[in-house]
C-alpha positions as CSV (number, residue, x, y, z in Angstrom):
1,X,-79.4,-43.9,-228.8
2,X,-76.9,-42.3,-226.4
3,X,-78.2,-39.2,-226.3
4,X,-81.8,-40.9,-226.3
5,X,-80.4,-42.3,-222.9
6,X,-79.1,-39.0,-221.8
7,X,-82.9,-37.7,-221.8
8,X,-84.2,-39.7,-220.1
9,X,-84.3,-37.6,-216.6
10,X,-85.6,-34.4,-218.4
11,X,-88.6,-36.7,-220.1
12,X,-89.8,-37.8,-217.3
13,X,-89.3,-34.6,-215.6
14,X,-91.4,-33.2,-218.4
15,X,-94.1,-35.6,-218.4
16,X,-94.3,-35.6,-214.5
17,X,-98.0,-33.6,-213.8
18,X,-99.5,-35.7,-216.0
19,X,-98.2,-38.6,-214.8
20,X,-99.0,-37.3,-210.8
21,X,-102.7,-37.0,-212.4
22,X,-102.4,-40.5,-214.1
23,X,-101.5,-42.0,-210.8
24,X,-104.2,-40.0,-208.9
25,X,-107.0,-41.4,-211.4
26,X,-105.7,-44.7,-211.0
27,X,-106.1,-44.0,-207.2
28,X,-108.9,-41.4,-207.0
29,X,-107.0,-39.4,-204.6
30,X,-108.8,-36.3,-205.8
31,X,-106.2,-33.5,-204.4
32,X,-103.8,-34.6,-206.3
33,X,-106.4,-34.9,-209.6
34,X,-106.7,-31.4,-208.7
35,X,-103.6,-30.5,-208.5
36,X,-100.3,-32.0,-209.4
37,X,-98.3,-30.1,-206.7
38,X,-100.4,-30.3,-204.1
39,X,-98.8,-30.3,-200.3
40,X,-100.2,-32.1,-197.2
41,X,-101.1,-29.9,-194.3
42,X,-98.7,-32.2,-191.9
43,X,-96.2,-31.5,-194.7
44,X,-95.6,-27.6,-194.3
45,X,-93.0,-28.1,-191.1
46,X,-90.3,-29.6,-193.5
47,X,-91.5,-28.6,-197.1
48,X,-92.2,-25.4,-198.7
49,X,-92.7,-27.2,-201.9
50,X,-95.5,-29.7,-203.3
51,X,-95.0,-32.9,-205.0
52,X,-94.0,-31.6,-208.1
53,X,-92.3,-28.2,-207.0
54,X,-89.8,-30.2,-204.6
55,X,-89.1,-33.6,-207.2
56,X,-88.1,-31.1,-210.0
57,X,-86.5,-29.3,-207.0
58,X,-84.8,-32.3,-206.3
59,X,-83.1,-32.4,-209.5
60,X,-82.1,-29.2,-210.1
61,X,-80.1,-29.6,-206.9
62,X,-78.9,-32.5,-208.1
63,X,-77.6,-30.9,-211.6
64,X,-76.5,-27.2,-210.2
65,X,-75.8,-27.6,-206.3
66,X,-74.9,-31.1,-205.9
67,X,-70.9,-30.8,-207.1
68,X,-70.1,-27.6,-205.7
69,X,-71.6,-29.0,-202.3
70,X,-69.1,-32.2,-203.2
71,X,-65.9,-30.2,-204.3
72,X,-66.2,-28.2,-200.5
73,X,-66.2,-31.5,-199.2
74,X,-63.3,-33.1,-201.4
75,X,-65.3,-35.8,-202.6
76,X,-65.5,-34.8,-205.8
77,X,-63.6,-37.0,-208.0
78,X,-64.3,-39.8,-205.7
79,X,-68.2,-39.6,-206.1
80,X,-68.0,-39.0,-209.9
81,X,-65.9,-41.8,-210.3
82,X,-69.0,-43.9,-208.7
83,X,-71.5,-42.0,-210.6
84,X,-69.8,-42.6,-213.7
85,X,-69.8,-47.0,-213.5
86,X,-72.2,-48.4,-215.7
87,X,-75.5,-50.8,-215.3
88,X,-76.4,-52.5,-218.7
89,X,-74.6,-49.7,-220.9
90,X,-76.0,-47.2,-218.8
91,X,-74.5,-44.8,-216.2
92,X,-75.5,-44.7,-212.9
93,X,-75.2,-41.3,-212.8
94,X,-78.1,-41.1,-215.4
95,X,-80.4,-43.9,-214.1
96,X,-80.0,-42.1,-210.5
97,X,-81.2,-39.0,-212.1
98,X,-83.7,-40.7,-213.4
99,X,-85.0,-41.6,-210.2
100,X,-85.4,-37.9,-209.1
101,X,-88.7,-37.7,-211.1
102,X,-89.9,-40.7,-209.6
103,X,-88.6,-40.7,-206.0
104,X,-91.5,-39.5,-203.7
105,X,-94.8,-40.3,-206.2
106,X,-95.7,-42.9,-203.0
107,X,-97.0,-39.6,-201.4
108,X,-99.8,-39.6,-203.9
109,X,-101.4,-43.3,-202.5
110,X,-100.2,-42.5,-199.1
111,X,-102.1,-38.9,-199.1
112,X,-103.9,-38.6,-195.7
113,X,-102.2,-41.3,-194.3
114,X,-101.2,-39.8,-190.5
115,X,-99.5,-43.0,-189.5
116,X,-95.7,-41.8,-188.5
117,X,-94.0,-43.8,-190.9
118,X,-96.5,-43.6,-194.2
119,X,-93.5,-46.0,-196.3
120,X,-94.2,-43.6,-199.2
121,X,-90.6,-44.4,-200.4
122,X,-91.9,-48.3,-200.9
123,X,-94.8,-47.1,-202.2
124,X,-93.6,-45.4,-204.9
125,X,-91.1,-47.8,-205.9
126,X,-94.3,-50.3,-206.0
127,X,-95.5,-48.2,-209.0
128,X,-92.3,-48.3,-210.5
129,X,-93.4,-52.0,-211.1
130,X,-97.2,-51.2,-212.1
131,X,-97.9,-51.1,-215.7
132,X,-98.1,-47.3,-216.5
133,X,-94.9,-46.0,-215.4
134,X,-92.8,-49.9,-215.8
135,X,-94.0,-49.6,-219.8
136,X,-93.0,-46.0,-219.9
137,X,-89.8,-46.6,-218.4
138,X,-89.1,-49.7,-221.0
139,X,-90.1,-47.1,-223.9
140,X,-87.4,-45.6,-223.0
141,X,-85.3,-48.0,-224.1
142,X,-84.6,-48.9,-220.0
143,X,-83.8,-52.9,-219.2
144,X,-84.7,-54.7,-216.5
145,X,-81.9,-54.0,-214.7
146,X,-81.9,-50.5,-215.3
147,X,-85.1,-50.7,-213.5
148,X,-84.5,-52.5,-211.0
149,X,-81.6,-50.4,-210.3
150,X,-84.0,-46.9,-210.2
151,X,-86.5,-48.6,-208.2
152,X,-84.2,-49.6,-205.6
153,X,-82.6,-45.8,-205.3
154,X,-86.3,-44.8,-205.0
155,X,-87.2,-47.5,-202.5
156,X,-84.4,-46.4,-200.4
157,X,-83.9,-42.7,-201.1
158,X,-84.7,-41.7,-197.4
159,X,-83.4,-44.1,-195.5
160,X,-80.0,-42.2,-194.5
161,X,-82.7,-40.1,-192.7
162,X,-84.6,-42.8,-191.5
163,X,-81.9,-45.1,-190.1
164,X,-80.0,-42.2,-188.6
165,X,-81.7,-38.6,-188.8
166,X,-85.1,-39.8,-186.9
167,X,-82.9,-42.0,-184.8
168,X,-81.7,-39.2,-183.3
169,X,-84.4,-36.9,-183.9
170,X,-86.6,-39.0,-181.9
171,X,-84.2,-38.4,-178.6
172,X,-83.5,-34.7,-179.3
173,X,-80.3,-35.3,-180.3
174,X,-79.9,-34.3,-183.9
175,X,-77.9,-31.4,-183.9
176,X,-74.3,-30.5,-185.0
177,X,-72.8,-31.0,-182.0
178,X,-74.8,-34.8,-181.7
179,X,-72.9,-35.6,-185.4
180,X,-69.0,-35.6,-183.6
181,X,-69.7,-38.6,-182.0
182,X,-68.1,-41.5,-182.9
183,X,-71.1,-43.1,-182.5
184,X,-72.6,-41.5,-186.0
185,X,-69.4,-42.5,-187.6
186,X,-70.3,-46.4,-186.8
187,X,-73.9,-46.0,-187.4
188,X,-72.6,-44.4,-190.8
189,X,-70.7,-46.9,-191.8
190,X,-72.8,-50.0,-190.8
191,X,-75.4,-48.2,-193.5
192,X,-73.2,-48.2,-196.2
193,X,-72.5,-51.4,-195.5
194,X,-75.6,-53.0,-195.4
195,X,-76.9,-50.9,-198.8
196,X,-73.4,-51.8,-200.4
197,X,-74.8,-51.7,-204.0
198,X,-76.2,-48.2,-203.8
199,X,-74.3,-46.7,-201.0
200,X,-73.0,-43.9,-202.6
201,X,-76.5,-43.1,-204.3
202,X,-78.5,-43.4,-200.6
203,X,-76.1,-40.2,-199.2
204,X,-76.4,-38.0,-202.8
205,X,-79.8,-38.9,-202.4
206,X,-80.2,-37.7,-199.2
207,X,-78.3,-34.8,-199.5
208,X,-80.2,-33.7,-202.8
209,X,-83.5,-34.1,-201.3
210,X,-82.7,-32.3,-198.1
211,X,-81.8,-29.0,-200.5
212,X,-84.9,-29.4,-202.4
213,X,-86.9,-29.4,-199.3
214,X,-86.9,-25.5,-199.3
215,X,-84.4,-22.3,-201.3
216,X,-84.2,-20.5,-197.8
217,X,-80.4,-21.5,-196.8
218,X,-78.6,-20.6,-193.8
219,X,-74.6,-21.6,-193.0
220,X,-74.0,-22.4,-189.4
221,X,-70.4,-24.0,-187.6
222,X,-72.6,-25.0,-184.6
223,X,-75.8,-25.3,-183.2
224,X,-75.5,-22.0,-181.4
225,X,-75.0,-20.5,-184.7
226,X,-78.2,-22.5,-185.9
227,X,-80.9,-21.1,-182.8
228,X,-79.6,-17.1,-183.7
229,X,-80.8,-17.0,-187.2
230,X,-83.9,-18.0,-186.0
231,X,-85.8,-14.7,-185.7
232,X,-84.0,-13.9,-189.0
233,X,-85.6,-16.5,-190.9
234,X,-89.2,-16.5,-189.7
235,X,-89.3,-12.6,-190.7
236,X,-88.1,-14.0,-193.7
237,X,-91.3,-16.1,-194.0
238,X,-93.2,-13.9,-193.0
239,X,-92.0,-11.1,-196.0
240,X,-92.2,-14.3,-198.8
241,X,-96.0,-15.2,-197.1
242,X,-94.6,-19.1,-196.3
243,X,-96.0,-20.9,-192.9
244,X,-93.7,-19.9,-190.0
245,X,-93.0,-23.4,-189.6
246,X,-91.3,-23.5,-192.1
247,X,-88.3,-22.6,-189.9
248,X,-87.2,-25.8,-189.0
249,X,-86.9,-27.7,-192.3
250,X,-84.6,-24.0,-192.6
251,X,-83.2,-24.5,-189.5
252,X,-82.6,-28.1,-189.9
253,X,-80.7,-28.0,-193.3
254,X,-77.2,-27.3,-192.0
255,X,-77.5,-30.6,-189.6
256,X,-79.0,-32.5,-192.7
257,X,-75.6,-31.3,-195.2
258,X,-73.4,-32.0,-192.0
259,X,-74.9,-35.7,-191.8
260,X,-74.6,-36.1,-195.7
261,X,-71.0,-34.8,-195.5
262,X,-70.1,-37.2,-192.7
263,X,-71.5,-40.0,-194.4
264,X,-70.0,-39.9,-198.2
265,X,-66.7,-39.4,-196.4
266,X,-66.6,-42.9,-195.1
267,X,-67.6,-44.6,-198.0
């Protein structure tokens, strides 16, 4: 049974085209009928992935990337620690995994959907509750509360980023330099505090899904550092045939692992 447990990530990892298609017949949201890992136009600024490129993305991050990204930071033992407290007999550390697969399958009902905030993140956790995937996930041997517990990491897998990120992104002011003020620090830890349950999960989260967005990494100490790479990385586009755009979910990525650093530090 423990090992049955253990799985449980990779399964639905394994199973997740079909169920992309299973959602999009359910829908009829034909792209995705079409294709599993299909990417929205108004998605290409910040992903170089589709849906099911960047979820098992997403994961791999979180299994290869996630602890050497922690140990830099110190955090390690503290965040495992976390990880390793159990709901119901099981982990977190495995149910949040288990969320990966699930996190951003929203994006199939909200597909052409141009509002500015789409709520794909409720939207997927909705499913969560729908018969097709809330039966799968009790087949595998999942409670209640284990579900409850995924669906809520999925509901609120973006909000870091939403209650802090697009804050500041929305007055030009998310940058490296923007992240040493104090004010961050509050807004930080007023976050945590208010998602108390899953405070930890919300920044790994965050942090994971921000690596999976693209496998173009640049390392920058300041924003200056940031704007002269820029050249550098759209010829690198250009040679790998991606959208130019692409440069600022590149470009961005050292902000986004600064803000993720800043905030699993005051947990």
């Amino acid at each position: 049974m423990e090992e049955k447990i253990r799985n449980i990530p990779e399964i639905l990892e394994n199973e997740l085209s079909e169920i992309i298609k299973k959602i999009a017949k359910d829908y009829n949201i034909q792209p995705f009928i079409k294709n599993p890992d299909f990417l929205e136009k108004r998605l290409e600024k910040w992903h170089q992935f589709g849906l099911l490129s960047h979820t098992k993305k997403v994961r791999e991050v979180f299994l290869n990337e996630l602890n050497n990204c922690l140990k830099n930071w110190n955090l390690y033992e503290r965040i495992q620690d976390n990880l390793t407290k159990e709901i119901k007999g099981i982990k977190k550390k495995v149910l949040l995994e288990s969320s990966i697969p699930l996190h951003d399958l929203g994006k199939i009902i909200v597909c052409g959907d141009h509002s500015k905030n789409r709520k794909h993140e409720v939207a997927s956790r909705n499913l969560i509750y729908e018969d097709f995937l809330n039966n799968k996930l009790k087949s595998l041997n999942l409670s209640p509360t284990n579900i409850d517990y995924i669906a809520c990491c999925v509901e609120n897998h973006y909000i870091l980023g939403k209650q802090i990120r697009d804050i500041l992104k929305e007055t030009k002011k998310f940058s490296l330099e923007s992240l040493s003020q104090e004010k961050v620090n509050q807004q930080c830890k007023a976050l945590a505090e208010e998602y108390s349950d899953i405070k930890t999960e919300i920044g790994i989260f965050y942090l994971c899904d921000s690596l999976g967005k693209t496998n173009i990494r640049i390392k920058a100490n300041n924003d200056n550092e940031i704007i002269q790479q820029e050249q550098k990385i759209i010829k690198t586009l250009k040679k790998r045939n991606l959208p130019e755009n692409l440069k600022y979910a590149v470009m961005q990525l050292p902000v986004n692992l600064k803000l993720a650093e800043i905030y699993l530090r005051l947990l």
